[in-house]
MIROKE-903587 format. One record per residue (C-alpha): residue number from 1; residue in one letter; x, y, z. Coordinates in Angstrom, 3 decimals, padded with zeros to 6 digits, always signed. Example, Ala and Ser with C-alpha at 12.3 -4.5 7.8 and 13.67 -1.06 7.14 Angstrom:
% MIROKE-903587
(1 "a" (+012.300 -004.500 +007.800))
(2 "s" (+013.670 -001.060 +007.140))
This chain:
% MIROKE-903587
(1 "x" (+134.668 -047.130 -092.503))
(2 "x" (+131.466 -045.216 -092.357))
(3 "x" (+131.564 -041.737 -094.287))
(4 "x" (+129.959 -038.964 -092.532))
(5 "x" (+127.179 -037.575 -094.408))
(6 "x" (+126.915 -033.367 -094.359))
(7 "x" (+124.786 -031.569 -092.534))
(8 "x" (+121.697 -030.598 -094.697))
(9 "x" (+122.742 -034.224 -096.697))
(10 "x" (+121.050 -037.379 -096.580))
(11 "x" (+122.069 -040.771 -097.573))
(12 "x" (+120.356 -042.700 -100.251))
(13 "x" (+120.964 -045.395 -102.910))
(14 "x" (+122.760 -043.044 -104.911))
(15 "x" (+125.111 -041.823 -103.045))
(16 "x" (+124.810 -038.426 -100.305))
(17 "x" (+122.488 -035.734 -101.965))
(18 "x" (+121.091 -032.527 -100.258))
(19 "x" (+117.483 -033.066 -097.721))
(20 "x" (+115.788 -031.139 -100.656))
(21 "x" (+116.877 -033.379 -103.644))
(22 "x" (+114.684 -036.292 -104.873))
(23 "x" (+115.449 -040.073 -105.574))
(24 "x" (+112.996 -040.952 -108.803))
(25 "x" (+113.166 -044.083 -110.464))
(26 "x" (+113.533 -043.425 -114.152))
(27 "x" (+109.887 -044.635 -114.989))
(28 "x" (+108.395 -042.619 -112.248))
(29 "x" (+109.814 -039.572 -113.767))
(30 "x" (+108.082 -041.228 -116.821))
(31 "x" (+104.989 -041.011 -114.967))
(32 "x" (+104.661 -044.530 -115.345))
(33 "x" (+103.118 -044.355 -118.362))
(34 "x" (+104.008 -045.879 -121.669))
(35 "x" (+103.754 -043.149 -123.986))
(36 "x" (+106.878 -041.614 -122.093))
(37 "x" (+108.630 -044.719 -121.657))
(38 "x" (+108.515 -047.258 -124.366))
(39 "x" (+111.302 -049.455 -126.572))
(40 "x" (+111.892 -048.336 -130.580))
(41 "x" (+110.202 -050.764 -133.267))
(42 "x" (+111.384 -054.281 -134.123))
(43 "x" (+112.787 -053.378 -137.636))
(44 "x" (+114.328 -056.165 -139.570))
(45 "x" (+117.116 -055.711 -142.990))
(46 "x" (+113.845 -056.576 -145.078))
(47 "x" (+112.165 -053.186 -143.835))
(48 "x" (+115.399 -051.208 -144.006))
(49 "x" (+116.148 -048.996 -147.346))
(50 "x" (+118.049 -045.855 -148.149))
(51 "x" (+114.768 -043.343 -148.463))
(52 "x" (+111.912 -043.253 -146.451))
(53 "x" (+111.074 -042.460 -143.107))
(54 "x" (+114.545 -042.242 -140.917))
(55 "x" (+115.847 -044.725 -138.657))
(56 "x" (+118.020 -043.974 -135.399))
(57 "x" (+119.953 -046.712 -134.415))
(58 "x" (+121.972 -047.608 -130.998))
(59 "x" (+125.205 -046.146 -133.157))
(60 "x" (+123.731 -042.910 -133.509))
(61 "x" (+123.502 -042.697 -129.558))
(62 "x" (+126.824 -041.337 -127.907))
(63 "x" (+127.469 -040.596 -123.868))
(64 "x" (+125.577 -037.787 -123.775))
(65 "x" (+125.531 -037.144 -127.626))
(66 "x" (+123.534 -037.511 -130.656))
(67 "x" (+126.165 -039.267 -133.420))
(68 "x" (+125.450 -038.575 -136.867))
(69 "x" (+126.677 -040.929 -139.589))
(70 "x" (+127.415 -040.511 -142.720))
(71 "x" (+125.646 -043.370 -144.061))
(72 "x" (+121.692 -043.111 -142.567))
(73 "x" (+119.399 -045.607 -142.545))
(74 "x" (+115.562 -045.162 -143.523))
(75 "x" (+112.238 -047.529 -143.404))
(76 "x" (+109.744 -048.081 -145.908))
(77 "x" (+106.812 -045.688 -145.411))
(78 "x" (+104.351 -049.113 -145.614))
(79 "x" (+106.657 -050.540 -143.403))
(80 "x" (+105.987 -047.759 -141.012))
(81 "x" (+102.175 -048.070 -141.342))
(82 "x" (+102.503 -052.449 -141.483))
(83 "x" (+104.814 -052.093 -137.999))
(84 "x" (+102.720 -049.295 -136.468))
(85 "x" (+105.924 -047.375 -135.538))
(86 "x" (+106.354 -044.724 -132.603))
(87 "x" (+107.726 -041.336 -134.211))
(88 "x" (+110.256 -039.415 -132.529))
(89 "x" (+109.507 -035.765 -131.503))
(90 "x" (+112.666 -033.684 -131.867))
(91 "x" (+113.710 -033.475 -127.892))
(92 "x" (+112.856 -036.723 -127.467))
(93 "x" (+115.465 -038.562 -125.266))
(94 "x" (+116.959 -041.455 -126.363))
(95 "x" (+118.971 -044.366 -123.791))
(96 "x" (+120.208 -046.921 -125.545))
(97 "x" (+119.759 -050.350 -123.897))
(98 "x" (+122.709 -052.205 -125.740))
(99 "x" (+126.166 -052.158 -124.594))
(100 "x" (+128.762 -050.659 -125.021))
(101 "x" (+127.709 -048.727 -122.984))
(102 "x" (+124.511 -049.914 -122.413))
(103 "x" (+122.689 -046.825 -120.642))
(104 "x" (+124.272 -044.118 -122.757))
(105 "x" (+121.615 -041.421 -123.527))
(106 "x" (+121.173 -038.344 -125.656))
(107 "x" (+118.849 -035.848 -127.105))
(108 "x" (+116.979 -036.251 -130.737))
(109 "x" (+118.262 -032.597 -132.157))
(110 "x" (+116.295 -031.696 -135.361))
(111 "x" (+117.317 -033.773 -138.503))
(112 "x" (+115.176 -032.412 -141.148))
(113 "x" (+113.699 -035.466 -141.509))
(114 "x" (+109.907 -036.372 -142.300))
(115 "x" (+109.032 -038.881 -139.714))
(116 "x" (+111.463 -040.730 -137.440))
(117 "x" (+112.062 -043.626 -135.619))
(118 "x" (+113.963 -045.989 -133.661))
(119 "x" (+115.112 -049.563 -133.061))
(120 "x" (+114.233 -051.604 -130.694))
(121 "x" (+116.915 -051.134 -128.509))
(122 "x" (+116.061 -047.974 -127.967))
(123 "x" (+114.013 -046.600 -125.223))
(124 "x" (+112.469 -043.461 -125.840))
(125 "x" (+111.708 -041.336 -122.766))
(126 "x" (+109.939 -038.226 -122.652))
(127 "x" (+109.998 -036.664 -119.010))
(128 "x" (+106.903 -033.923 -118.096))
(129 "x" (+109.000 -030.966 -118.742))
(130 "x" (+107.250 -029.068 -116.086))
(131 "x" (+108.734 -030.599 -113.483))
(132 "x" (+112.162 -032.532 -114.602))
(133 "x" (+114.645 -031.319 -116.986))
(134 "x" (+115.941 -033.222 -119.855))
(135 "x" (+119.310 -031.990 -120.072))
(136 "x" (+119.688 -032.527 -116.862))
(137 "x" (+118.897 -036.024 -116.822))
(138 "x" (+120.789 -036.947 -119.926))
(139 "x" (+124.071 -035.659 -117.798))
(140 "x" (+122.892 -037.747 -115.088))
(141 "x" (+122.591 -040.747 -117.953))
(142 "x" (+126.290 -039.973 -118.615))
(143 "x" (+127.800 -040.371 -115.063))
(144 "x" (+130.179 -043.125 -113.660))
(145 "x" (+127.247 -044.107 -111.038))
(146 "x" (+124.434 -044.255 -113.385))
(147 "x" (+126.392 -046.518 -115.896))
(148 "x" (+127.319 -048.367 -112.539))
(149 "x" (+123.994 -048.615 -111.853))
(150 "x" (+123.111 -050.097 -115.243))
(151 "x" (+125.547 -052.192 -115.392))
(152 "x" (+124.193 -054.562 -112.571))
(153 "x" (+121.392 -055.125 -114.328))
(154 "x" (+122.644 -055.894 -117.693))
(155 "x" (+122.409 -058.926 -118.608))
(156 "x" (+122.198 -061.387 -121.871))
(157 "x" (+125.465 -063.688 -123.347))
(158 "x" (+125.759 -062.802 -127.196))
(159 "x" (+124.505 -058.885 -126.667))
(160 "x" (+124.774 -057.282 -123.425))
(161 "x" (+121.860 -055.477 -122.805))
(162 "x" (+119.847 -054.103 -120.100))
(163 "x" (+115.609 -054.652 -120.117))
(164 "x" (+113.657 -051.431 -120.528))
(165 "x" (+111.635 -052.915 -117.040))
(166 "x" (+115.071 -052.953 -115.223))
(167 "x" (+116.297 -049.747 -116.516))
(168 "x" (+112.724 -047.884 -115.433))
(169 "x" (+113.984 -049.263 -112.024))
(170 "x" (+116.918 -047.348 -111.406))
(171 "x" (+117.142 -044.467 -109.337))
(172 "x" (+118.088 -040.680 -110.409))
(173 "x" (+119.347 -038.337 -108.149))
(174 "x" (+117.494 -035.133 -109.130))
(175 "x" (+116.649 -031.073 -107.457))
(176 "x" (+112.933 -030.918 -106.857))
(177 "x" (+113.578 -027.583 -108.056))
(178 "x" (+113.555 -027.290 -112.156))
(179 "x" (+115.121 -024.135 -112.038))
(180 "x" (+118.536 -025.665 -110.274))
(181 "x" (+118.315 -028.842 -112.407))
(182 "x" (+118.359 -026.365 -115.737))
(183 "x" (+121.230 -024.169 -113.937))
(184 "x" (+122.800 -027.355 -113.311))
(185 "x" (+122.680 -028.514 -116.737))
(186 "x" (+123.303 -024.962 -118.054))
(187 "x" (+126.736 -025.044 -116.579))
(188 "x" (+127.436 -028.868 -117.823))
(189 "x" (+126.434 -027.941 -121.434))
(190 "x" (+129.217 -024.772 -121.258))
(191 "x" (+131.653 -027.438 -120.395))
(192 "x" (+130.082 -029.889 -122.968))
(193 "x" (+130.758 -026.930 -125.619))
(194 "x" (+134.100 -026.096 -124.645))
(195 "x" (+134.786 -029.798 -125.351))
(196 "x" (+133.182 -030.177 -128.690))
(197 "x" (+134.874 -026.958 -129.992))
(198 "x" (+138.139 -028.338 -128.773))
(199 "x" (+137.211 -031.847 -130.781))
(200 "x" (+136.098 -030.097 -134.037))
(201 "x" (+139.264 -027.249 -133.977))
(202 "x" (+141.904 -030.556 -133.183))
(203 "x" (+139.795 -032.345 -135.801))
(204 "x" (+140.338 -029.240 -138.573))
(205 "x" (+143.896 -029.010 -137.116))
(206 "x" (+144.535 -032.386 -138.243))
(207 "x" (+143.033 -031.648 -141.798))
(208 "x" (+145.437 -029.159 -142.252))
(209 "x" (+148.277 -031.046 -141.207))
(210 "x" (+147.131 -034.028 -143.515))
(211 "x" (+146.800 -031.810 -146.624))
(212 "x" (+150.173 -030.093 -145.635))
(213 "x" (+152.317 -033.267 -145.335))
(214 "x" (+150.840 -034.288 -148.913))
(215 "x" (+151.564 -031.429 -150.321))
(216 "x" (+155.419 -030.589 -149.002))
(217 "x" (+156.256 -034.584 -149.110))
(218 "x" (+155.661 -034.751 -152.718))
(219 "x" (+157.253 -031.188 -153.808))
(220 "x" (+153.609 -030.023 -155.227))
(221 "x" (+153.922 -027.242 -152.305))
(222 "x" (+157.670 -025.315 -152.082))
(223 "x" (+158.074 -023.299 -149.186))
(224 "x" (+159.700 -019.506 -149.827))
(225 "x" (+163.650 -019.432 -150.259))
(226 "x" (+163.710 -023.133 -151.940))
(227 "x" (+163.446 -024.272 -155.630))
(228 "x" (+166.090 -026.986 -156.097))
(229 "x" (+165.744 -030.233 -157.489))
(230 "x" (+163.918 -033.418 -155.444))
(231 "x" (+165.596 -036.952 -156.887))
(232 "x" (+163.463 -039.883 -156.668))
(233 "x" (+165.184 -042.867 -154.543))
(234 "x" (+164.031 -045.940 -152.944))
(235 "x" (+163.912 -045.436 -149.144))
(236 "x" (+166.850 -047.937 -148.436))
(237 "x" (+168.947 -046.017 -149.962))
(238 "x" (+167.381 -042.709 -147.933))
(239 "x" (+166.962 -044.198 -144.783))
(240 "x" (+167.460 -048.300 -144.359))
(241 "x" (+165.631 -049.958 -141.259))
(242 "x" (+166.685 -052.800 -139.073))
(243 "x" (+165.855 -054.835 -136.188))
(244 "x" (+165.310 -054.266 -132.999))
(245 "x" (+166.642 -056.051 -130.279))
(246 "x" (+164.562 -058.502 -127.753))
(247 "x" (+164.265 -057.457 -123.925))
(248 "x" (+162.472 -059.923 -121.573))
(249 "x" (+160.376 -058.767 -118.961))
(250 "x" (+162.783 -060.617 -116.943))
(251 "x" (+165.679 -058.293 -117.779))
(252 "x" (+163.693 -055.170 -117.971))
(253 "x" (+165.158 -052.737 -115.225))
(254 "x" (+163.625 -049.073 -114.726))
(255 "x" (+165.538 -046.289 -115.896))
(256 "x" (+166.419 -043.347 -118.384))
(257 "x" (+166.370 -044.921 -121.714))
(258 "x" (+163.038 -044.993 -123.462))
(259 "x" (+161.966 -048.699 -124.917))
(260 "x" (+159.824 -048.219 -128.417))
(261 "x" (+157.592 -051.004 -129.775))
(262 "x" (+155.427 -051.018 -132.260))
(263 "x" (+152.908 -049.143 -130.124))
(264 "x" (+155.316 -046.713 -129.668))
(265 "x" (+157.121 -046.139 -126.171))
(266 "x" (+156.592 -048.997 -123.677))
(267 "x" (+158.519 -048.132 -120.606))
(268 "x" (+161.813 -047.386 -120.133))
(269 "x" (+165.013 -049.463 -119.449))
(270 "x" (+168.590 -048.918 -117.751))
(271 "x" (+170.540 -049.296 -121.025))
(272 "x" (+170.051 -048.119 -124.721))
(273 "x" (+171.092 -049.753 -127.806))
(274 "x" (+170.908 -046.833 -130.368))
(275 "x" (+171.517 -043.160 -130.188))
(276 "x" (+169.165 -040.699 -130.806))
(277 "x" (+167.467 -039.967 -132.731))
(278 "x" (+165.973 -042.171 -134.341))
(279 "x" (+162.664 -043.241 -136.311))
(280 "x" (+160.804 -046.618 -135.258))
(281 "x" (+157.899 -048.281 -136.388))
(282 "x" (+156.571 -051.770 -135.805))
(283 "x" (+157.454 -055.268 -137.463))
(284 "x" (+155.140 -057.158 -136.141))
(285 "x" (+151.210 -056.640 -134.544))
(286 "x" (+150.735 -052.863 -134.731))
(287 "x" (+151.933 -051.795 -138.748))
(288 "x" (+151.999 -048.246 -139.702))
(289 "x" (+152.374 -046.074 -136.978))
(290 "x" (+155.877 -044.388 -136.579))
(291 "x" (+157.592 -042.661 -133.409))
(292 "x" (+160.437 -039.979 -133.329))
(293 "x" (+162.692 -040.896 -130.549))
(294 "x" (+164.973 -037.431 -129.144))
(295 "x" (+166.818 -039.688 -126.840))
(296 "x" (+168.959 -042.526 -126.645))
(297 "x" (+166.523 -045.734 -126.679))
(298 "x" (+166.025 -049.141 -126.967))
(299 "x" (+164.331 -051.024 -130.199))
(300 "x" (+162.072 -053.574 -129.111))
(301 "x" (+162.272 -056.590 -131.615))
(302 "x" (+158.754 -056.020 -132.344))
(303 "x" (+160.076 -052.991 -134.205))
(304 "x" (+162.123 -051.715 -137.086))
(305 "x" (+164.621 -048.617 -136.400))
(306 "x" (+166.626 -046.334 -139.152))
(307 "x" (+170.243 -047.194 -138.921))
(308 "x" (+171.319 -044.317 -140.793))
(309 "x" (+169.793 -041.386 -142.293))
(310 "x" (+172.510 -041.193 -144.901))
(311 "x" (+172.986 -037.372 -144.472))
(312 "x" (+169.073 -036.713 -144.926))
(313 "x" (+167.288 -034.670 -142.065))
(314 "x" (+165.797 -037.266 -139.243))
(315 "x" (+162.660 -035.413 -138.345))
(316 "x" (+162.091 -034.995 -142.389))
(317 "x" (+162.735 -039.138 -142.750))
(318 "x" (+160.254 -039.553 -139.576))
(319 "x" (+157.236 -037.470 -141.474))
(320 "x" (+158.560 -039.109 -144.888))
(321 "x" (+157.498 -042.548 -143.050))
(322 "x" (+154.668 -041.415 -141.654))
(323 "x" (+153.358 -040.443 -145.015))
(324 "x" (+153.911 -043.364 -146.807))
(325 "x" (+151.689 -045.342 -144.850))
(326 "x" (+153.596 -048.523 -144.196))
(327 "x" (+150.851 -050.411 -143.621))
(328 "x" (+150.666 -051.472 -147.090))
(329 "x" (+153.282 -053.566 -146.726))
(330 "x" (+152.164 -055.604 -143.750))
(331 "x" (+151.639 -059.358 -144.837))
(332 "x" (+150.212 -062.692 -142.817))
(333 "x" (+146.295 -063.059 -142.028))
(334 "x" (+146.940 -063.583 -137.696))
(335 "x" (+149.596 -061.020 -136.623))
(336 "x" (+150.612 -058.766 -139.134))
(337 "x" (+154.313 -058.355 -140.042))
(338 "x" (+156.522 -056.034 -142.144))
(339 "x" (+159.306 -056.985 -144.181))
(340 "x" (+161.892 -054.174 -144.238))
(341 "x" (+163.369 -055.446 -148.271))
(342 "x" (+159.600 -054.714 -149.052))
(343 "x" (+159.875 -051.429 -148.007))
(344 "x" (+163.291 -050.464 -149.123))
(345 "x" (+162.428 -051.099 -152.840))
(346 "x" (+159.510 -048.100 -152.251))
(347 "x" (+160.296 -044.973 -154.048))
(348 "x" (+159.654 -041.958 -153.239))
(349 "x" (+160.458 -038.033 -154.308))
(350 "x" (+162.938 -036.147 -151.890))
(351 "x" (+164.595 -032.548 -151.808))
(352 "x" (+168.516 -032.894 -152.713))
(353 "x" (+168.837 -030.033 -150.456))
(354 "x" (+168.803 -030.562 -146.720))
(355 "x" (+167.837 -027.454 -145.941))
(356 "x" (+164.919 -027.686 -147.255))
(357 "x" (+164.228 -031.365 -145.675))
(358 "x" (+164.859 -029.684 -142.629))
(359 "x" (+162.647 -026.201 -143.102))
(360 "x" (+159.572 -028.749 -144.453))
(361 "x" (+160.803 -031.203 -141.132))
(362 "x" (+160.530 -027.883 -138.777))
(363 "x" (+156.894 -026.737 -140.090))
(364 "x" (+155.281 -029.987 -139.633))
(365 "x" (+156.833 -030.377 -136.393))
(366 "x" (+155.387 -026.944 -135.670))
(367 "x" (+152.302 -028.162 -136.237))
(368 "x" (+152.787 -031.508 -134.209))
(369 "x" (+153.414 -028.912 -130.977))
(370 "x" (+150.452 -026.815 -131.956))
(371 "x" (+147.955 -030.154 -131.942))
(372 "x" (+150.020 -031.699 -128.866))
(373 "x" (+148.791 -028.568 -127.092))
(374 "x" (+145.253 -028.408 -128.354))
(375 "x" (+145.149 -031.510 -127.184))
(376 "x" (+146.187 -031.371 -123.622))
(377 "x" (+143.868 -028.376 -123.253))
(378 "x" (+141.153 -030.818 -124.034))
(379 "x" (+142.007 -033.410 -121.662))
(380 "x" (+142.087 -030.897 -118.887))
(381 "x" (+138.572 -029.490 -120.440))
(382 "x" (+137.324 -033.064 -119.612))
(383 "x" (+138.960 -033.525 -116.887))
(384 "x" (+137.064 -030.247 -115.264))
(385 "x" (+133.896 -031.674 -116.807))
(386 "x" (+134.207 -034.640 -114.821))
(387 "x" (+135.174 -032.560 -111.740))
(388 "x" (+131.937 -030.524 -112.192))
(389 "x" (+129.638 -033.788 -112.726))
(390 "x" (+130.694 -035.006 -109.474))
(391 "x" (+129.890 -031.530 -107.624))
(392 "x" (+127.081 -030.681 -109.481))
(393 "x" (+125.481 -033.770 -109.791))
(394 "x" (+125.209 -034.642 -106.260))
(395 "x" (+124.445 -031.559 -105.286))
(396 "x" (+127.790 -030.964 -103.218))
(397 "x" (+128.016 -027.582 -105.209))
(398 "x" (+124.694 -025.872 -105.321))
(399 "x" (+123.438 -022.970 -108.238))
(400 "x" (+120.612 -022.011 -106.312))
């Protein structure tokens, strides 16, 4: 069925843009010329050492991102004269031809480097500023149609990649006015910022609820109102684990009763086996991560469940799990498994008073709801984002 295209629209291999938008191919807003459109330098592990001149690789490239790592690669400085490299000018932007995704472009910030450079799977393109906008296009780079677009002509069996000829042959949708592609990218930076502050405050969030749960776990940190004695004891004896209990697909049946692998919940089933709550984690494929179950749920025999939590707190046995990183445990080189007699013998340090299982339990948990709703605000942040991309990017919603 035909889609009607707006008045003032027009129809083109992009998609429906406005009559007074542009379709450019990427090397034409390269001017066709090589010194705004040309691949990194072949650099081998021979040329490759830890001072130098720096080296951007395809990891350092994000969606719409520059990544920095912590470990940075540099070249020779004869290596840089012997391979007659291209340096990078800061604001240079960088689309990385190599999956995954291959197409995913970014800006060079300022690294306080010397010189800089760039693999060869790296296409550095430097658009006449006068008359195209950079940030712009890199949000253009970071669509679902421009990564659709690259992805048709990717090719290659062992590394998917896309040819810097075939990728100077796609079309951008693009204002022929600069001053509504910077408004456009303006408002898609905001939204880009909003994100990243979300990302780093979840990120320091996390910190703080790392160095917390070492801290209170162990007893090095007391909280106000609480100086009794913590025991040593080998978790079997706090809080013993067991088997789940197999459930075909076959006899699965929708309903109330949450089923918990070792992923965590799968779906949910008509009947329970334990009542809540209870701790799981996983016996076999995914080891180490461990789910709090409110309800009444199902064990999936991929998992191990508490049975009792021998009059200990069962949110403060949940983060006591948690913390001890049960990974270590896991044995077998093809699926991973975890034997529960390993991981009864472990010892750890606990409070002999409940209470204060239960105060530490409540604080973490605290915590928990503060980062569970950090984090929904940042999947509706990108969730707008997206929204806006598809308005502003096609020029449905105009700035100008």
């Amino acid at each position: 069925m035909a889609v009607t295209v707006p008045a003032g629209h027009k129809r083109t291999e992009v998609g429906v843009i406005p009559e007074d938008w542009d379709v450019r191919r990427v090397v034409d807003i390269a001017e066709n010329k090589k010194t705004r459109f040309d691949d990194g330098d072949w650099v081998e592990s021979e040329h490759i050492t830890d001072k130098g001149f720096r080296l951007i690789q395809t990891g350092n490239i994000g969606v719409g991102v520059y990544i920095e790592k912590e470990t940075k690669k540099y070249i020779y400085k004869d290596s840089f004269e012997k391979l007659k490299c291209k340096e990078l000018i800061v604001g240079d932007v960088l689309i990385c031809r190599l999956a995954d995704p291959a197409g995913r472009a970014c800006i060079l910030p300022e690294l306080g480097e010397v010189k800089v450079i760039t693999s060869v799977d790296v296409t550095i393109f430097r658009p006449n500023l006068d008359n195209f906008n950079r940030c712009y296009l890199v949000q253009f780079f970071s669509t679902p149609k421009w990564f659709e677009l690259v992805t048709e002509q990717v090719g290659g069996t062992t590394h998917k990649r896309i040819a810097r000829g075939a990728l100077g042959k796609i079309p951008v949708a693009i204002p022929s006015c600069v001053e509504e592609q910077r408004l456009i990218a303006e408002a898609l930076s905001d939204a880009d910022a909003l994100i990243e502050s979300l990302d780093q405050l979840i990120a320091k969030k996390r910190q703080i609820k790392q160095g917390a749960m070492q801290e209170l776990l162990t007893g090095k940190r007391r909280l106000p109102g609480f100086g009794g004695e913590w025991e040593k004891r080998a978790l079997g004896e706090i809080a013993p684990l067991q088997r789940g209990f197999d459930l075909p697909n076959s006899r699965l049946e929708p309903g109330l009763y949450p089923v918990v692998t070792s992923n965590g919940v799968l779906n949910h089933h008509i009947a329970f086996q334990v009542k809540g709550p209870g701790v799981v984690t996983g016996r076999s494929g995914t080891i180490g991560a461990v789910t709090f179950v409110e309800e009444n749920f199902w064990p999936h025999n991929t998992s191990l469940w508490v049975t009792s939590f021998k009059a200990n707190d069962p949110k403060f046995v949940f983060y006591l799990y948690t913390r001890v990183g049960l990974e270590r445990f896991a044995t077998g080189s093809g699926v991973p498994t975890l034997n529960r007699n390993n991981v009864h013998a472990f010892k750890v340090e606990i409070p002999v008073d409940k209470a204060e299982q239960t105060a530490i339990a409540t604080l973490l948990s605290d915590m928990d709801t503060e980062l569970a709703a950090l984090a929904s605000r940042l999947a509706k942040a990108r969730q707008i984002k997206q929204g806006m991309m598809q308005e502003l990017l096609t020029g449905r919603v105009r700035l100008l």
